[in-house]
Every structure is written in C-alpha cells, then in structure tokens.
Backbone as a chain_set.jsonl record, in Angstrom:
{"seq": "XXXXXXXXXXXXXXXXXXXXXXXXXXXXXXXXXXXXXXXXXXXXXXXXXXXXXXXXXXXXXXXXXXXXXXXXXXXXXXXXXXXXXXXXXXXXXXXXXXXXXXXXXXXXXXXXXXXXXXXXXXXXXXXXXXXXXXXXXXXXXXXXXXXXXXXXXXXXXXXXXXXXXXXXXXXXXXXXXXXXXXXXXXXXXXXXXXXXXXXXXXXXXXXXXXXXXXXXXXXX", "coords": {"N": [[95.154, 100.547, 119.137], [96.762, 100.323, 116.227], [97.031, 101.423, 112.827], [98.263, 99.875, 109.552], [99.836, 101.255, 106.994], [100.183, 99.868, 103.263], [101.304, 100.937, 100.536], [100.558, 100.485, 97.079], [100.669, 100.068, 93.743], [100.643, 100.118, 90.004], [98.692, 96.891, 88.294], [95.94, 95.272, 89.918], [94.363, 92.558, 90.337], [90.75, 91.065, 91.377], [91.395, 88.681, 92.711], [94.181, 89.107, 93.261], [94.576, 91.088, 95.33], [93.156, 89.526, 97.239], [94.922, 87.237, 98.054], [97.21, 88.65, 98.989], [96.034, 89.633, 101.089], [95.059, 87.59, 102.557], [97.93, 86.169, 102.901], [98.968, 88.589, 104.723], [97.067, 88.387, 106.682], [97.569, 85.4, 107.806], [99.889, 86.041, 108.711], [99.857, 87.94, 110.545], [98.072, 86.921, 112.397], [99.185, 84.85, 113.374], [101.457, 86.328, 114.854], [100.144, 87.779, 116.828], [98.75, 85.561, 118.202], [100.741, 84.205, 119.286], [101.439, 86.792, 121.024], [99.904, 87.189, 122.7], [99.986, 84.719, 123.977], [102.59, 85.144, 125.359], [101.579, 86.966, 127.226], [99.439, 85.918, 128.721], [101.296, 83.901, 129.817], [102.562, 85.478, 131.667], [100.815, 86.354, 133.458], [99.816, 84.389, 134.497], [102.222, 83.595, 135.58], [102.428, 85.774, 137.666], [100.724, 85.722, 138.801], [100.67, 83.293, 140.515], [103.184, 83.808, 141.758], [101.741, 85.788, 143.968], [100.587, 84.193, 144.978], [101.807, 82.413, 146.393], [103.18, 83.986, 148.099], [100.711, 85.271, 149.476], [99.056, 84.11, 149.969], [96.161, 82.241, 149.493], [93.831, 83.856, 147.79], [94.589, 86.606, 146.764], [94.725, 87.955, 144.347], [93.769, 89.769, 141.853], [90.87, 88.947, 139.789], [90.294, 90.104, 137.737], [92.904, 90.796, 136.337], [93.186, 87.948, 135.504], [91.609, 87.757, 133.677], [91.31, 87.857, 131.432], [93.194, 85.758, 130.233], [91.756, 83.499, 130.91], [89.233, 83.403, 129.418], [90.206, 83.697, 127.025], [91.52, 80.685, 127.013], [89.295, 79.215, 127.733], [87.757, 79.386, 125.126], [89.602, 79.0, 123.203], [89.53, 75.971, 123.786], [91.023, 74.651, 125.344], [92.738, 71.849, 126.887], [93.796, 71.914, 129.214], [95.567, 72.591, 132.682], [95.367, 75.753, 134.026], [98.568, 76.816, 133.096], [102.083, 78.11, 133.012], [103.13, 77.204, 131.022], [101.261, 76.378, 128.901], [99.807, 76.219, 125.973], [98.867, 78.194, 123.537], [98.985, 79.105, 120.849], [98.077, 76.428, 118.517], [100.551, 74.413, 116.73], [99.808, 72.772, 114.456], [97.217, 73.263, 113.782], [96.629, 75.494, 112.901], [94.23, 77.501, 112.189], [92.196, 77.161, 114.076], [93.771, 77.795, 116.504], [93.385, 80.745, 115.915], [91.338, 81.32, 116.118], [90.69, 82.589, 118.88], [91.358, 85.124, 118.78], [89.657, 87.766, 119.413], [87.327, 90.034, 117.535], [88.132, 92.498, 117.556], [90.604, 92.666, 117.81], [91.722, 91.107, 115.477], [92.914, 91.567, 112.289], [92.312, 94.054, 110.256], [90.603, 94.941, 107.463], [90.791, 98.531, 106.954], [90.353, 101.035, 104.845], [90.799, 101.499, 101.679], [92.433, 102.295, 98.099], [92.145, 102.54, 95.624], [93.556, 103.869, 92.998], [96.172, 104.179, 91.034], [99.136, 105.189, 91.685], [98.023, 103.441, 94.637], [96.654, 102.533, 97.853], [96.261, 100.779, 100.823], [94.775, 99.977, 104.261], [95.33, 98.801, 107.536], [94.072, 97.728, 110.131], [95.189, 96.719, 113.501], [96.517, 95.609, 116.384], [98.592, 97.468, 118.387], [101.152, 96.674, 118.995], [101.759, 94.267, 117.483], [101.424, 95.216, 114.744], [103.219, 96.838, 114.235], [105.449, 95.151, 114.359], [104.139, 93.745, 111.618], [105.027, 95.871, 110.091], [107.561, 96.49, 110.254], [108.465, 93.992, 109.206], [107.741, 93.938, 106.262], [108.834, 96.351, 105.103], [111.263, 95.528, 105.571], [111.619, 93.496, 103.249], [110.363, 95.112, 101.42], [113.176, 96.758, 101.23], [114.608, 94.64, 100.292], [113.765, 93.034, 98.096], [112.335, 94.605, 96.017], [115.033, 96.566, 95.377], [116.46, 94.767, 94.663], [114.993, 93.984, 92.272], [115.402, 96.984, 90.893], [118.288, 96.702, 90.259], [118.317, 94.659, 88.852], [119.109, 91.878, 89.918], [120.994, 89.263, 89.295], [123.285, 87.551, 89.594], [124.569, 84.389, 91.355], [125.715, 84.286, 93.918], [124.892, 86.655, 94.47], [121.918, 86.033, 94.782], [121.714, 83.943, 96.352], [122.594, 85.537, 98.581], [120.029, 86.89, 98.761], [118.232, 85.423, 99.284], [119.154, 84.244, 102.082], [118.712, 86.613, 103.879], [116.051, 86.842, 103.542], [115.385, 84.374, 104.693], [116.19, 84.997, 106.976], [114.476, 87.505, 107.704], [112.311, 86.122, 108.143], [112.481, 84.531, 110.428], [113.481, 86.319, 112.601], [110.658, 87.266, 112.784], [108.959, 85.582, 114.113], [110.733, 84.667, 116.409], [109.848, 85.465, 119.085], [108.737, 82.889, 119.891], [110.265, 81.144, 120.005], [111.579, 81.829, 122.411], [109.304, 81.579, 124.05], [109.749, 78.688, 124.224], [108.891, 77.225, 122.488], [109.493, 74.169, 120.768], [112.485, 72.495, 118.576], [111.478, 71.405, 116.393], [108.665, 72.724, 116.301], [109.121, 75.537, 116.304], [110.147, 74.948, 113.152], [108.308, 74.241, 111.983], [106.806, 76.514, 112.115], [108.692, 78.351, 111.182], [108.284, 77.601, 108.358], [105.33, 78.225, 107.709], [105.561, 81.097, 108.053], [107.215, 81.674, 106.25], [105.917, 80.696, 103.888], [103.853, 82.5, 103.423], [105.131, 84.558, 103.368], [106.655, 84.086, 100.782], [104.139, 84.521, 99.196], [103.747, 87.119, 99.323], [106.029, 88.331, 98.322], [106.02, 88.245, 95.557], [104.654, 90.618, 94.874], [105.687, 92.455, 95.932], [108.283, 92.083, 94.166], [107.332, 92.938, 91.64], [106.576, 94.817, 91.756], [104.208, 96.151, 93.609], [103.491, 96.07, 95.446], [104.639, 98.824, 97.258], [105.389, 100.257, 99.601], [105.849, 100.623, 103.343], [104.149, 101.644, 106.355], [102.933, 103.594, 109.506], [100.332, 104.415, 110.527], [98.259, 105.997, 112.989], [95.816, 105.239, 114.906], [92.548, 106.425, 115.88], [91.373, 105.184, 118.269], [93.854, 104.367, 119.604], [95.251, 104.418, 122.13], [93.928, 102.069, 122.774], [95.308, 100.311, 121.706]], "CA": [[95.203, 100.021, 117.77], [97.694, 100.968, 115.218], [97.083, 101.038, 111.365], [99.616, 99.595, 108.707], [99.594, 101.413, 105.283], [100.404, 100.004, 102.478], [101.272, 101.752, 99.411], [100.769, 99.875, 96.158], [101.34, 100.582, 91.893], [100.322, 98.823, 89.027], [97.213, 96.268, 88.063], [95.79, 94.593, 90.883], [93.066, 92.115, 90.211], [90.605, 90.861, 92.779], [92.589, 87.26, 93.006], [95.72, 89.14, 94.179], [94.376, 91.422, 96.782], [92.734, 88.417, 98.117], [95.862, 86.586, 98.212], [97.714, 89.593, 99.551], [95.402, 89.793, 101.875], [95.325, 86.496, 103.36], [98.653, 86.262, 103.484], [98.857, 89.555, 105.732], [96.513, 87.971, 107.788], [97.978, 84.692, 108.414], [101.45, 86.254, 109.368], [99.749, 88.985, 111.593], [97.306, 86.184, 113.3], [100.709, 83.856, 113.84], [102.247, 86.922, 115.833], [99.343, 87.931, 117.467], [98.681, 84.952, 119.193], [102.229, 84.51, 120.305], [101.787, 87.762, 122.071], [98.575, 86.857, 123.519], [100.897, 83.686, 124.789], [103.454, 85.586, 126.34], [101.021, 87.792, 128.074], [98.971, 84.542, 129.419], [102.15, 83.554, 130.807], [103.537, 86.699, 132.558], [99.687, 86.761, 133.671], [99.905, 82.72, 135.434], [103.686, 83.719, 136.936], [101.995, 86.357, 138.225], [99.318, 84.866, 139.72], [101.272, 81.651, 141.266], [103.568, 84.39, 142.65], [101.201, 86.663, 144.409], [99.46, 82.826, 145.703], [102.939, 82.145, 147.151], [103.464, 85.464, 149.068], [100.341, 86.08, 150.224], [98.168, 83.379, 150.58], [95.449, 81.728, 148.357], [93.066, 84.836, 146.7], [95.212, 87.994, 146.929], [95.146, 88.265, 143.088], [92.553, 90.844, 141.222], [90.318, 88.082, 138.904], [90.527, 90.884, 136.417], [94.427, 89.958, 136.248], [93.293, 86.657, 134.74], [89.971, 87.189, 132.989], [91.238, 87.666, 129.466], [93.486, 83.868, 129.832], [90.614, 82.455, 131.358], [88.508, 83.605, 128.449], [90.682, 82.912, 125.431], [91.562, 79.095, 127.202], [87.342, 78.461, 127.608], [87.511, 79.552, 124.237], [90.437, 77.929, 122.223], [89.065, 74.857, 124.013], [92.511, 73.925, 125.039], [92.398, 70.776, 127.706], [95.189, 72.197, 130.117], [95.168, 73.312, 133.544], [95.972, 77.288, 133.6], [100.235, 76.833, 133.779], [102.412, 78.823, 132.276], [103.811, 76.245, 129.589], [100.101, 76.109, 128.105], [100.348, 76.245, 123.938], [97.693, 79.12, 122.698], [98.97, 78.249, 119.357], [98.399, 74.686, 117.613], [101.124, 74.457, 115.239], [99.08, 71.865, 113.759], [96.08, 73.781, 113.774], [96.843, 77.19, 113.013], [93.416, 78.406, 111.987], [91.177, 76.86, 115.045], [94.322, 78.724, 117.554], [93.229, 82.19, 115.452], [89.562, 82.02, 117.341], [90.508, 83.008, 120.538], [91.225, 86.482, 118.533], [88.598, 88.627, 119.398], [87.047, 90.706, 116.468], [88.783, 93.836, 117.634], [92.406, 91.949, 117.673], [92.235, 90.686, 114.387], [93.71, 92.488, 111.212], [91.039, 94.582, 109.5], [90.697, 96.173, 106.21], [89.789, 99.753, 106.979], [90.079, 101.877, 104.233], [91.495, 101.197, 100.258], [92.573, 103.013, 97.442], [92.109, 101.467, 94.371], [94.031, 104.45, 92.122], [97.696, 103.412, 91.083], [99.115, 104.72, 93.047], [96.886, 103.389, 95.991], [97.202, 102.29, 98.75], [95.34, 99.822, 101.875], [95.068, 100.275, 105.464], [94.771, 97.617, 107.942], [94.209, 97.91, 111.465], [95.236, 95.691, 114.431], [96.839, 95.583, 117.503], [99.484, 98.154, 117.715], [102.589, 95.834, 118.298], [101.805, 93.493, 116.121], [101.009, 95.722, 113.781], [104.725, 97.436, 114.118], [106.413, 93.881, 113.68], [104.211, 93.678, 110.162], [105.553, 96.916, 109.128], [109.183, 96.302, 110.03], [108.587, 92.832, 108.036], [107.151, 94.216, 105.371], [109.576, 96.992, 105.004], [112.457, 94.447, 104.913], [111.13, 92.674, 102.023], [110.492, 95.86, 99.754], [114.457, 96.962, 100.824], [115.481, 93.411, 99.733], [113.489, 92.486, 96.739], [112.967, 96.171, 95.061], [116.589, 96.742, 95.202], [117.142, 93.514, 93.58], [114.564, 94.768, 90.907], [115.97, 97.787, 90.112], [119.694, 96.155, 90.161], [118.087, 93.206, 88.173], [120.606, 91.151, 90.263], [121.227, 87.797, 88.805], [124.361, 86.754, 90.603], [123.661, 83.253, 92.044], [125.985, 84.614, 94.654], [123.292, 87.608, 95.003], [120.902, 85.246, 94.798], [122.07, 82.806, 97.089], [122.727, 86.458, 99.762], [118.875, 87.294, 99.284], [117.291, 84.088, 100.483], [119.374, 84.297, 103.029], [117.933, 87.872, 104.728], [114.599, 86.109, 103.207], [114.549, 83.01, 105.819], [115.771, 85.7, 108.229], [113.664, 88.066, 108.037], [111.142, 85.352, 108.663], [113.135, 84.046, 111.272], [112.721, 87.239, 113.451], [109.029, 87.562, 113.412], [108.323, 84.002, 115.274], [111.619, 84.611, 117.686], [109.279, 85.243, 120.326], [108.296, 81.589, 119.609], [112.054, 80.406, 120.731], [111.539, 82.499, 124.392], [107.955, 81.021, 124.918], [109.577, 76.899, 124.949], [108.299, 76.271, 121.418], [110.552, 72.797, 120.611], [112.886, 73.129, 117.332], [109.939, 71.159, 115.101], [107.526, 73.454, 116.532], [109.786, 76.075, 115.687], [110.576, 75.019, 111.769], [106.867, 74.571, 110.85], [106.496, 77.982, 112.422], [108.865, 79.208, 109.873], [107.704, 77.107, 107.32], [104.135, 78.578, 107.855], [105.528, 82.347, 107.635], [107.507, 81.961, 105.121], [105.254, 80.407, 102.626], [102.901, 83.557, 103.093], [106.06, 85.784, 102.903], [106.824, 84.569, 98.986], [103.421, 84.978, 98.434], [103.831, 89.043, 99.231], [107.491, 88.66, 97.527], [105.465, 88.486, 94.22], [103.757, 91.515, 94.962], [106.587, 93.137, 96.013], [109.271, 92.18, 93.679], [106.66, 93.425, 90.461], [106.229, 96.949, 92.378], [102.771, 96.389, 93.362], [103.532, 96.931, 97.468], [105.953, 99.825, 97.307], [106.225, 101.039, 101.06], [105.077, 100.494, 104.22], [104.114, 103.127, 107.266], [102.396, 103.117, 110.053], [99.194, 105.321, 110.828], [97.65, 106.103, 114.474], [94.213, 104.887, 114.84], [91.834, 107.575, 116.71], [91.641, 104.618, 119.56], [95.487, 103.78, 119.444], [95.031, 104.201, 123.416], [93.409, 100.72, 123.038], [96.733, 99.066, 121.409]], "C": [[96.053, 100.936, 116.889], [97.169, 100.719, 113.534], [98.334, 100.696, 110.353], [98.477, 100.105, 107.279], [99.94, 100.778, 104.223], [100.228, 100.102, 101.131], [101.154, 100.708, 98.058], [100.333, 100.878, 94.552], [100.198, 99.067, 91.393], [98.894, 98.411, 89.343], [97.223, 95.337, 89.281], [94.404, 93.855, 90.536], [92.627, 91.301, 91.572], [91.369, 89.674, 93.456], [93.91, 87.911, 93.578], [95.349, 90.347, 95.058], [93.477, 89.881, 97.621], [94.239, 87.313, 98.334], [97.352, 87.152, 98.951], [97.118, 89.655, 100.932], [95.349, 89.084, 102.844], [96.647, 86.242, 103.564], [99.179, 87.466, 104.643], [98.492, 88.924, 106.944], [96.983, 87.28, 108.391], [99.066, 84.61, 109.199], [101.124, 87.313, 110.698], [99.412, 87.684, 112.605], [98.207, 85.403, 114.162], [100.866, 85.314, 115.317], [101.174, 87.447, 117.017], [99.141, 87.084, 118.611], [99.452, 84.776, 119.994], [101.906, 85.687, 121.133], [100.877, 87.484, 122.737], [98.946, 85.902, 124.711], [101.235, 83.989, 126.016], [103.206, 86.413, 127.247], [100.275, 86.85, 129.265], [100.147, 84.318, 130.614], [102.789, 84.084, 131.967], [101.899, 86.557, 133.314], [100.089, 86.051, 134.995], [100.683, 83.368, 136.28], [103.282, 84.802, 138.103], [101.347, 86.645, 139.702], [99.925, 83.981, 141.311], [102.113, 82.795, 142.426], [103.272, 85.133, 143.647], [100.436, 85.204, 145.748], [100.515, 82.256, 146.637], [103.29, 83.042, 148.18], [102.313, 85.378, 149.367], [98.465, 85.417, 150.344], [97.262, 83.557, 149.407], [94.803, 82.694, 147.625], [93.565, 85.891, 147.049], [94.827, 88.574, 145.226], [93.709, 88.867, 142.357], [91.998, 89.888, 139.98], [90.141, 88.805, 137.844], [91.92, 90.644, 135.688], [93.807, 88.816, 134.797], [91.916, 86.751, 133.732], [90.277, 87.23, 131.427], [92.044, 86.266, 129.326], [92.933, 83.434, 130.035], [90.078, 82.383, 130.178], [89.161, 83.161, 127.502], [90.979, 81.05, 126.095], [90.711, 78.956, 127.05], [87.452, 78.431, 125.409], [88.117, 78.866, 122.732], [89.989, 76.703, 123.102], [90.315, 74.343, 124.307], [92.219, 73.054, 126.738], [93.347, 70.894, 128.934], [94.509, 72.94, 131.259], [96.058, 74.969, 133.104], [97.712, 77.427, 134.356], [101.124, 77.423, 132.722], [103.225, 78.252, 130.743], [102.397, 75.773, 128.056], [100.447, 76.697, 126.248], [99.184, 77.428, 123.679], [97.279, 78.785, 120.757], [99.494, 76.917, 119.178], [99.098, 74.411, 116.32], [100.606, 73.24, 113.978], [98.017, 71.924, 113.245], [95.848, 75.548, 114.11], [95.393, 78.009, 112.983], [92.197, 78.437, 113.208], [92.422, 77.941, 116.118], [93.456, 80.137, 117.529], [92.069, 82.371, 116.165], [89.576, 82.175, 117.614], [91.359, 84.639, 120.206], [89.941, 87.116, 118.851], [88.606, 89.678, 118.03], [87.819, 91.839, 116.571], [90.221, 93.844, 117.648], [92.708, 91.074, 116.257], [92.479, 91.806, 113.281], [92.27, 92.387, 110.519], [91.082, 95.37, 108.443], [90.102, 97.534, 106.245], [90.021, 100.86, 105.835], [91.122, 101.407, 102.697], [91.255, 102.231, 98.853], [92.689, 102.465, 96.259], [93.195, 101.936, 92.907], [95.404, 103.682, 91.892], [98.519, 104.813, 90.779], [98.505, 104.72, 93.839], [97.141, 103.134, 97.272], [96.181, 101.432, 99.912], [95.797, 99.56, 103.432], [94.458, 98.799, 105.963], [95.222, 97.7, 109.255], [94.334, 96.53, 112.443], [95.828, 96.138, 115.817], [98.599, 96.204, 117.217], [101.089, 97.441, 117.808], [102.836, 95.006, 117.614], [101.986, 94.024, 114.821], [102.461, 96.416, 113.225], [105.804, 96.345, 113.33], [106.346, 94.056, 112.177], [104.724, 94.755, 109.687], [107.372, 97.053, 108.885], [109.114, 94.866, 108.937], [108.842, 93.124, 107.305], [108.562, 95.189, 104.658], [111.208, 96.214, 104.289], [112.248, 93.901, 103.524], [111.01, 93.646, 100.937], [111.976, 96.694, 99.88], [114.989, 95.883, 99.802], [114.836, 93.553, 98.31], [112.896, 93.837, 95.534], [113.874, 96.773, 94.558], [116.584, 95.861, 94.393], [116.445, 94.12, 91.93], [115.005, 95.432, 90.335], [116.829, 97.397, 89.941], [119.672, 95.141, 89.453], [119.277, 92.078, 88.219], [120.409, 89.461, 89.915], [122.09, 86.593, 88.735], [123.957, 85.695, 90.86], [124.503, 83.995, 93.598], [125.15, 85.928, 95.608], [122.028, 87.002, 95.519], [120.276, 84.639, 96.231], [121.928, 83.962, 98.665], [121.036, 87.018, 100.164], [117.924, 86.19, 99.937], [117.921, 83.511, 101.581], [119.352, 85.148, 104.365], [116.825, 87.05, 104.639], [114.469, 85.721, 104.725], [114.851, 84.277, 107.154], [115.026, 86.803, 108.808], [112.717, 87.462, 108.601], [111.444, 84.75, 110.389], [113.118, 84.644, 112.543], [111.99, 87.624, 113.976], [108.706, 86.732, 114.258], [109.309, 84.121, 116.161], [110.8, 84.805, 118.605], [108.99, 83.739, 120.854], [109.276, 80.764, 120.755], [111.982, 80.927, 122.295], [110.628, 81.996, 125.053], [108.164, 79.501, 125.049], [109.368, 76.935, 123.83], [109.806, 75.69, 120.822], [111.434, 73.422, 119.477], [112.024, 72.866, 116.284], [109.233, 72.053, 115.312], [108.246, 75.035, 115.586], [110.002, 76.287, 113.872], [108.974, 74.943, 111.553], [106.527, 75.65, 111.084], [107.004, 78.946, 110.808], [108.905, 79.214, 108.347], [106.435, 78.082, 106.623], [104.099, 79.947, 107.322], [106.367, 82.533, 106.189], [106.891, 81.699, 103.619], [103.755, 82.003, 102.259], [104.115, 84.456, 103.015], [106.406, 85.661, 101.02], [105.662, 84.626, 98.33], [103.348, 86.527, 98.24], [105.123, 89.185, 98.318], [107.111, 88.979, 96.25], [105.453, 89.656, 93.896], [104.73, 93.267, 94.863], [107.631, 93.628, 94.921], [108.617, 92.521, 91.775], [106.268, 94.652, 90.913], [104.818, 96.686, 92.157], [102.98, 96.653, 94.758], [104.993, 97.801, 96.812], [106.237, 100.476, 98.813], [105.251, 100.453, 102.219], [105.109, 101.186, 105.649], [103.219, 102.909, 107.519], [101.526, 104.524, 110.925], [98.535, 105.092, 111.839], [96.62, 106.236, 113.822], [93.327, 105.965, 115.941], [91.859, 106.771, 118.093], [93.089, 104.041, 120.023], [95.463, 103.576, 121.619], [95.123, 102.731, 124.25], [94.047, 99.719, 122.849], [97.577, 98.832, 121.648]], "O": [[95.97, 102.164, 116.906], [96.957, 99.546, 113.225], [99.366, 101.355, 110.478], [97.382, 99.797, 106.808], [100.377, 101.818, 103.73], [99.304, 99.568, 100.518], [102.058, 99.884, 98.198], [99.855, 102.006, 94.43], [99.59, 98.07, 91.784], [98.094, 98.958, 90.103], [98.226, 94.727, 89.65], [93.382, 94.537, 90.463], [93.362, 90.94, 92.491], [91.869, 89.74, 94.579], [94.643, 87.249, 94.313], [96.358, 90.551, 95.733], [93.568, 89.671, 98.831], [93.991, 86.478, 99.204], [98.29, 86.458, 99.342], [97.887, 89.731, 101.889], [95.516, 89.538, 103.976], [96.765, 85.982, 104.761], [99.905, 86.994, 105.518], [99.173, 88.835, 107.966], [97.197, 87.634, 109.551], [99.368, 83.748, 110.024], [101.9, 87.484, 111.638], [100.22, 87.364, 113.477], [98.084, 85.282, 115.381], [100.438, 85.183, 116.464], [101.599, 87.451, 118.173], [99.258, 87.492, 119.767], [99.295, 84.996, 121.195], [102.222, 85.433, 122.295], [101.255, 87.592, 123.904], [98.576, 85.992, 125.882], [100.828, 83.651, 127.127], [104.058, 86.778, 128.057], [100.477, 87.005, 130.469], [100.039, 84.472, 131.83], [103.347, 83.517, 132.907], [102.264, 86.972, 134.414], [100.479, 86.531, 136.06], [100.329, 83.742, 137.398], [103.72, 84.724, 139.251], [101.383, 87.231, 140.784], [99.697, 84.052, 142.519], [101.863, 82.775, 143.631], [104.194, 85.38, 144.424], [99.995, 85.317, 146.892], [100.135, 81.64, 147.633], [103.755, 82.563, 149.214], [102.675, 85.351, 150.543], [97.358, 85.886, 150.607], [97.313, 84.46, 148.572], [95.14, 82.551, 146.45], [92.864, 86.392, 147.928], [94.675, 89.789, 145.104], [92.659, 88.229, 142.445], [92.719, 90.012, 138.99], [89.793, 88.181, 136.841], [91.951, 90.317, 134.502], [93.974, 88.916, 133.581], [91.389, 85.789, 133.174], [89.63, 86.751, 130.496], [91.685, 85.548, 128.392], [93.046, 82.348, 129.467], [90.3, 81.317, 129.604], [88.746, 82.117, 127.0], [90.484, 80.187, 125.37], [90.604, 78.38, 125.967], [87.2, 77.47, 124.683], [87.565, 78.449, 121.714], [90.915, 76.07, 122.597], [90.767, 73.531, 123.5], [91.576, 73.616, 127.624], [93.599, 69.882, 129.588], [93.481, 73.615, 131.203], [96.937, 75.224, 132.281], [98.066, 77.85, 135.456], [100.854, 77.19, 131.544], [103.696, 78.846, 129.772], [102.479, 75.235, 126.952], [101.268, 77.452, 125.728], [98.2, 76.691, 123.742], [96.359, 78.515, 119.984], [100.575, 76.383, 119.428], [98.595, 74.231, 115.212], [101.088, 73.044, 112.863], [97.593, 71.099, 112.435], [95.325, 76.323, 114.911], [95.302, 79.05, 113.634], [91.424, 79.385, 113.351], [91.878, 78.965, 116.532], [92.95, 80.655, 118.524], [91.792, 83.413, 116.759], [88.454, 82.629, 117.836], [91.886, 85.267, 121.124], [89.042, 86.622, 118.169], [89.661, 90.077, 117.536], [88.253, 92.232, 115.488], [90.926, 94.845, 117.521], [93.767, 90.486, 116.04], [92.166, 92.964, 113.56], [91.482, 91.471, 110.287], [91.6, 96.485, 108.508], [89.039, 97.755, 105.665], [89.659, 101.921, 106.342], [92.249, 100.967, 102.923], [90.197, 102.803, 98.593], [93.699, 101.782, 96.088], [93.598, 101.15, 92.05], [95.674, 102.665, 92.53], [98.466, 105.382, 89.689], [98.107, 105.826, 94.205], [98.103, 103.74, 97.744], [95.008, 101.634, 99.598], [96.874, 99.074, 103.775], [93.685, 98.006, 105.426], [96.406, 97.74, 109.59], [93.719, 95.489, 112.211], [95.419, 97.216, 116.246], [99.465, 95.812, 116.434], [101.983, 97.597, 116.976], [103.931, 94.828, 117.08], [102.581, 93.441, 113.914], [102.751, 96.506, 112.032], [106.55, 96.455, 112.357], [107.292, 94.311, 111.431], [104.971, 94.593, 108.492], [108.101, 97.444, 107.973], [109.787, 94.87, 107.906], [110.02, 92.962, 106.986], [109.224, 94.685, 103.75], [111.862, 96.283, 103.249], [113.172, 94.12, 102.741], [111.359, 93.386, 99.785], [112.25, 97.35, 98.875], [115.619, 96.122, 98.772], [115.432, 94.189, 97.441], [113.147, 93.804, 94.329], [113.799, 97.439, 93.526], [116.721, 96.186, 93.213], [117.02, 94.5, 90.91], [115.268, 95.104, 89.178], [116.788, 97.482, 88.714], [120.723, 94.537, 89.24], [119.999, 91.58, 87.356], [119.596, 88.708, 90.45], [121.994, 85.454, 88.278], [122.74, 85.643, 90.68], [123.673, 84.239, 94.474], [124.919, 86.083, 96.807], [121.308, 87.39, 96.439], [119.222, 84.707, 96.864], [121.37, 83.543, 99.679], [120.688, 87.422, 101.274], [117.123, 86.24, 100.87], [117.49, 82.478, 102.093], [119.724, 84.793, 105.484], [116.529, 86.457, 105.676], [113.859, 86.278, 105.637], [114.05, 84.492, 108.063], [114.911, 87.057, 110.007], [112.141, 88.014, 109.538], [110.605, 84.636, 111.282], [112.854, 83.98, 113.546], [111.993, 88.167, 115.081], [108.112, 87.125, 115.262], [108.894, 83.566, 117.179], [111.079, 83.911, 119.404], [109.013, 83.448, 122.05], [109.102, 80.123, 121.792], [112.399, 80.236, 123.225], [110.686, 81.826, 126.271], [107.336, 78.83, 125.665], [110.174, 76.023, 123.642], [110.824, 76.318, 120.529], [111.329, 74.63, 119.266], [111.742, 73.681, 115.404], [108.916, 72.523, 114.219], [107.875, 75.43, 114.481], [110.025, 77.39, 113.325], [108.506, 75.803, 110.807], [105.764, 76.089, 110.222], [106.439, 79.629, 109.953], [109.241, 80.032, 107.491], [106.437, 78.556, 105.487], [103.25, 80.321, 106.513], [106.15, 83.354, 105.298], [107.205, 82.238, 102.558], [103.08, 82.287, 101.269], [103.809, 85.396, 102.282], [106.427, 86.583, 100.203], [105.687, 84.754, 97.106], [102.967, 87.078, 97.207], [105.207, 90.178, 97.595], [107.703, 89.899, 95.685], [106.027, 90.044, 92.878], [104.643, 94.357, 94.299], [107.924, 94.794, 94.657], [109.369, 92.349, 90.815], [105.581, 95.424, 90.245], [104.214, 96.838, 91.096], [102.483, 97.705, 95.161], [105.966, 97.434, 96.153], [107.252, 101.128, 99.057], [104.146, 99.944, 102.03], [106.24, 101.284, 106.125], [102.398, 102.335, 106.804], [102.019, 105.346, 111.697], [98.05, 103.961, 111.882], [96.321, 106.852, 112.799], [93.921, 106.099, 117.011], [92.268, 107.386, 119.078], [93.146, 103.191, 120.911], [95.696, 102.495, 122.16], [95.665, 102.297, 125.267], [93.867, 98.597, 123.322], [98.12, 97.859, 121.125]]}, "num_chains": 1, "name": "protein.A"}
C-alpha cells in the first residue's frame, strides 16, 4: 500500500471535502478495477496455458483464487475467459464491490490547518497513477492561475492536456478490448470527476501532490 498526500490552502467546507473526496474515489476505483482486470486476465492466459502444456490440473488454485473470488462476487454471468468485463461501464458503482476493503481508497490521516493537508491510502500503483494525475492538473491549472491566462487560444491549449490527461489514466482500458463507446463513457466518467478537482485546484485549495510509504507498502 502506498499513501497519496495531498497538500491543500484556503477555506474548505465540509460540502467540498466531500466532493473532493468522492471524486478521488471514483477515479481511483475506475483504475483500480482495470488493474484487477488485467491481472484476471494474465491470471486465465496463464492458466489455459499451463492446461495446454501439461495436462488438465498442473496449475496452483492459489493462481486463480483471487478471479474466482472477485467473479462469485461481482456476480458477473461469464465463464472464467480472458475477455470477461470486471468493469460495467454501465454500472460503475455495483463493478467497485469486488474491491475488497483493503483495496479501496481510504482516508487515513487529515489536516485541517491551512496549510493542511489529507492522506489517502490504496493500492500502491494505483495510487502512483492518482498522483501523476493529480500532479498534471495542479501544473496545468495553477499556472494558468498565476498567468491569469485568458487567451481562447490558451484556453482552447488547456482543455486539450485536460481530456488528455484523462485520456491516459483509462489507456489501460484500450489494451484490455474495451470497444470505442466503452472507451468514451470511460472518459466521460473520469473526466467529469476531474473538473470537479479542477475547482479545487484552480482556487489553490489542492496545491501539490506526493506520495508517502505506508508501514505495509510490502502489501502494494
């Protein structure tokens, strides 16, 4: 497990850490599962390949016991093949169940002073992605602040890092088969929780973001 810091300024009332908050979540939970996916899948190929070489049960049922478990669990109606969906882009918040409590994004420790700051533990590559995100977003839209850029041509150059910054985080998406619809509501999905942090950002209330080893980091 890895921790993500970040640093925040200014008035924060409880309505916008809760809205901060949930958006965090919903962009970690998105990438999360994807990796959970692409691990499933390397798991199956695994499997099928070891069942091909070397005859029907060669393969260590420890191998498979965490896709077994999250499929029983997301309730998903598929035999175990490596094209199986983890995430329901239709049903983003029923996919998020087959997080286990110790793989979801956790608030462990907050600073309420200004400057403060709020930790939040998860799974340590996920947890890297949100900090490179994150990071992007207070180069882009801090800069713009201080530069109080008002170009449309500026304008027009920052919502175009914007969609790609967003665009980056779900690329795993594009390697695991997900269609091009599946794809755009993906980055529909992240990007509507990314301009909710843009707020946050672009009024200097997130000012940095850095990434703190968890005593079990071992475990991420």
């Amino acid at each position: 497990m890895k921790t993500l810091r970040l640093s925040i300024d200014g008035q924060w009332t409880a309505a916008d850490f809760a809205a901060s908050l949930t958006a965090l979540d919903q962009i970690y939970s998105t990438m999360a599962v994807l990796r959970l996916e692409e691990e499933a899948i390397h798991d199956t190929e695994m499997m099928y390949r070891e069942l091909r070489e070397f005859g029907p049960f060669p393969f260590h049922p420890k191998m498979m016991g965490r896709h077994l478990r999250r499929i029983m669990r997301a309730q998903i109606p598929a035999m175990i093949v490596p094209d199986v969906r983890l995430l329901k882009i239709d049903d983003l918040g029923h996919s998020f169940q087959i997080l286990e409590p110790s793989e979801r994004l956790a608030v462990t420790r907050l600073q309420f002073a200004s400057p403060g700051f709020k930790d939040l533990a998860g799974l340590g590559e996920v947890i890297g992605h949100l900090k490179d995100f994150m990071i992007h977003l207070i180069d882009l839209y801090s800069n713009r602040r201080k530069r109080n850029l008002e170009c449309d041509v500026m304008e027009a150059e920052l919502n175009s890092k914007r969609a790609e910054n967003a665009k980056q985080l779900i690329g795993i998406a594009r390697e695991l088969g997900y269609t091009k619809a599946e794809m755009r509501k993906l980055f529909l999905h992240i990007d509507k929780n990314q301009e909710a942090l843009i707020q946050f950002v672009s009024t200097g209330r997130i000012t940095d973001a850095t990434i703190r080893e968890s005593n079990n980091d071992k475990n991420g």
